[in-house]
N, C-alpha and C positions, 0 to 999 in steps of 0.2 A: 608648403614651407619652403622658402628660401634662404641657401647657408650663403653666406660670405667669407672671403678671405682675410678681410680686414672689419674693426670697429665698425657700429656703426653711428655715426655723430646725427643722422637726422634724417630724416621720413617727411617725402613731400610730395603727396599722391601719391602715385605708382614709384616713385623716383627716391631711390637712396643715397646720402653722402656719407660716404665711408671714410674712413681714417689710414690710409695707406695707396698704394707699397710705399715704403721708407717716408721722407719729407712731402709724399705729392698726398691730393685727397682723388677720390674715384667717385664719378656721378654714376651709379647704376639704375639701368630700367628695370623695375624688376619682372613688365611682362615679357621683354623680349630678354634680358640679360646680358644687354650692351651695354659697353662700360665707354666710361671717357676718363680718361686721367686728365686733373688741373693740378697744376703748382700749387702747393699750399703758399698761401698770399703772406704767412707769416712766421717767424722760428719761437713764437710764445708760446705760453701757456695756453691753451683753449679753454674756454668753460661753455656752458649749455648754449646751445644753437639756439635762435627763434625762428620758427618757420612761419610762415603769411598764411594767413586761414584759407585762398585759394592754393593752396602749397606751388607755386609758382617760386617765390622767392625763400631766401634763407641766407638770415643773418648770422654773421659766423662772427664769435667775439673773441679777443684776442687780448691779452694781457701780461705786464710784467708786474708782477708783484711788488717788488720794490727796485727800482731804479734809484740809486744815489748819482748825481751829478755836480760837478763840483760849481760850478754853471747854469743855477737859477733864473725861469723866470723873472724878469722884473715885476716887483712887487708881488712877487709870491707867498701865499699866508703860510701856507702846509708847512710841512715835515718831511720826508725821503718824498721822489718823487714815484709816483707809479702812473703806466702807461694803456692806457687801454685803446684800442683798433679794432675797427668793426667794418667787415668786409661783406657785401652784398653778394649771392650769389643767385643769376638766373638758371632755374633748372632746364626752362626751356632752349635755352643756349648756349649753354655753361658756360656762360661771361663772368666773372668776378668782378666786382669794382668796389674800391675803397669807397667806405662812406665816408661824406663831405668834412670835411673838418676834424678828419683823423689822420693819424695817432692822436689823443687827447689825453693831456695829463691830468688823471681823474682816479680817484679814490677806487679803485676794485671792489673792495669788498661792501660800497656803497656806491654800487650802479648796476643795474639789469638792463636788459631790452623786452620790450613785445609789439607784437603787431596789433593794430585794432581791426574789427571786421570789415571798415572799408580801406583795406590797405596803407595805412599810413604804420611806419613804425615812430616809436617812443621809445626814447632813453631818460630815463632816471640816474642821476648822479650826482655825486658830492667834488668837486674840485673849487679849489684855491678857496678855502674858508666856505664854499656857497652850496649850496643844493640847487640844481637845474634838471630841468626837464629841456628835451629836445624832440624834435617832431619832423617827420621826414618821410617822404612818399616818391617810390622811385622816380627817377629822370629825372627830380628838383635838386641844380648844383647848392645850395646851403640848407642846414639843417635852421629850424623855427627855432630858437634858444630861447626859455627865459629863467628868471632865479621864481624860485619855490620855497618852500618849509614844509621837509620831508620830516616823521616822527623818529626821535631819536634813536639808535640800536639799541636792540633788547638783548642780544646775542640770538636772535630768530632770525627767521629767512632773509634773504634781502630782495627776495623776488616780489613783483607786482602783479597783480592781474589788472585785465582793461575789460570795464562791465559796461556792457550794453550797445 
């Protein structure tokens, strides 16, 4: 069994990202139990990590609930604005890098991420009136965009699975 100091936000192989000391996140090994402190990439809200099925990578998401700006978008459909940021981290190098076209002003409570078995991640989200899907496989600078028709909220999960 191995105890930690801090949270733990996500399991990747041997490899844990934790939730501490204060603002920063800790990559731990957990055969050898060397640690690396990284800057947390952002002062939001976090919700569920997605890690890449060779647990190499890990998507860390990042959100403001409700951001009011007085300062719209042009031609913006929504209502308050909310912010969502998705920061990639490699375990093998504890490099962080923003994903491409974030911060994105996007519906929080209608968007998830996951990875598919051959490495590519996917985002599901609702922004400026649309539902889009996004497609992105590390080391590619823009993410694949298109508009979709996601089924309407039930008040159920709003998480996805990727079969097959």
């Amino acid at each position: 069994m191995l105890e930690t100091r801090w949270g733990i936000l996500a399991g990747a192989g041997t490899k844990l990202v934790l939730a501490g000391p204060g603002e920063q996140l800790t990559l731990l090994e957990g055969d050898t139990g060397s640690q690396r402190r990284l800057p947390r990439p952002s002062t939001a809200w976090d919700s569920q990590p997605a890690v890449d099925p060779r647990g190499r990578f890990v998507a860390l998401v990042f959100g403001i609930p409700a951001w009011y700006t007085s300062s719209l978008p042009k031609g913006w459909k929504g209502g308050p604005l909310q912010v969502l940021d998705v920061w990639i981290l490699d375990t093998q190098t504890a490099k962080l890098t923003q994903l491409p076209g974030m911060p994105a002003f996007m519906a929080i409570k209608r968007s998830d991420v996951a990875w598919t078995n051959d490495g590519r991640l996917v985002l599901l989200g609702h922004t400026n009136g649309e539902d889009v899907v996004a497609v992105w496989r590390p080391g590619q600078r823009r993410l694949a965009l298109k508009t979709v028709q996601l089924p309407e909220l039930d008040g159920g999960s709003r998480s996805f699975a990727i079969l097959g």
